[in-house]
C-alpha positions in Angstrom: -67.7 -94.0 -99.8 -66.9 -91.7 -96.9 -65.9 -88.1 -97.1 -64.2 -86.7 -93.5 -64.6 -83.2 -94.5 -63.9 -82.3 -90.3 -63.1 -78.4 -90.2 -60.8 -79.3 -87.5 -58.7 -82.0 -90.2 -55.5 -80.4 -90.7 -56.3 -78.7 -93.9 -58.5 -79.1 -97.5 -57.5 -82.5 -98.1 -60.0 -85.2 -97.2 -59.5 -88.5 -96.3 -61.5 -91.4 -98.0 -62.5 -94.2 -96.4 -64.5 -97.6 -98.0 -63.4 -101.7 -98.5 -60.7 -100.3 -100.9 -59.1 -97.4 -99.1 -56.0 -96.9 -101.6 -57.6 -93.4 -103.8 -54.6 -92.4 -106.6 -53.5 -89.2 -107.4 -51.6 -88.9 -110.1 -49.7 -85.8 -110.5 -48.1 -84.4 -113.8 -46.3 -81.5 -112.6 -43.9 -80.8 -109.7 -42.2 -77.8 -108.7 -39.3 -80.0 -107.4 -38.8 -81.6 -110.4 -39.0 -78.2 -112.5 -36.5 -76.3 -110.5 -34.2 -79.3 -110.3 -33.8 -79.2 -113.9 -33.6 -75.7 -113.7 -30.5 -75.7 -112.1 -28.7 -78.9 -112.8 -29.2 -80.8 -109.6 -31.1 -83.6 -111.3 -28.9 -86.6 -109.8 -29.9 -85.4 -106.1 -33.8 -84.5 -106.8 -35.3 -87.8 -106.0 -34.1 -87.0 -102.4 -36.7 -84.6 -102.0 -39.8 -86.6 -102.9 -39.1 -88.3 -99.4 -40.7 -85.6 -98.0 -43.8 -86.7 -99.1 -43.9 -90.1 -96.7 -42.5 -87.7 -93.7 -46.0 -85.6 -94.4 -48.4 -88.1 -95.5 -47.2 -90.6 -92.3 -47.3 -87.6 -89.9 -50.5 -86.2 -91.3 -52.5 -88.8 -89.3 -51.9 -92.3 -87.7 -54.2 -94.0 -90.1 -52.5 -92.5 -93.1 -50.1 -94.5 -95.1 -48.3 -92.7 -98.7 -47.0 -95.1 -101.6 -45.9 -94.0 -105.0 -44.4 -96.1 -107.5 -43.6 -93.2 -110.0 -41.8 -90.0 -110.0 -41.7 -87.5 -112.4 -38.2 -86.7 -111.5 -37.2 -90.4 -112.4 -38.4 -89.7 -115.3 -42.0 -90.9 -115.0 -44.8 -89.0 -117.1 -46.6 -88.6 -113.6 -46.4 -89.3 -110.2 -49.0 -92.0 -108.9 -49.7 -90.9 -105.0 -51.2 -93.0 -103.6 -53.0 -93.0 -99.6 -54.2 -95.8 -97.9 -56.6 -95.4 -94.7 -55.4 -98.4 -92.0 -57.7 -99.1 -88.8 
């Protein structure tokens, strides 16, 4: 497996590439999610996990986000997931 650890990379987060270029993250706790519940606006949070493909997709060319689970639709964790395209 390759580890692009270039200083010049847009931040900490490294991008893995090998034959199976789709590396899971699964996430358990969102600030989203918490605040939504927080103050009642539960039926409108999911709109703000689309955020997520705007980064991810502008983050770099080769980049491409999935997630099948949310932890605002009442998921026990959110499976990000990126996938490095040539």
């Amino acid at each position: 497996m390759e580890c692009d650890r270039n200083p010049t990379n847009r931040g900490a987060v490294y991008l893995f590439r090998q034959e199976i270029s789709i590396h899971g993250c699964p996430l358990v706790f969102c600030f989203y999610n918490e605040v939504a519940r927080d103050v009642g606006l539960m039926a409108v949070a999911d709109r703000m996990c689309y955020g997520d493909y705007i980064f991810w997709e502008s983050y770099h060319p080769n980049v491409r986000f999935s997630r099948t689970k949310t932890l605002i639709n009442g998921d026990d964790h959110c499976d990000h997931a990126l996938t490095w395209v040539e």
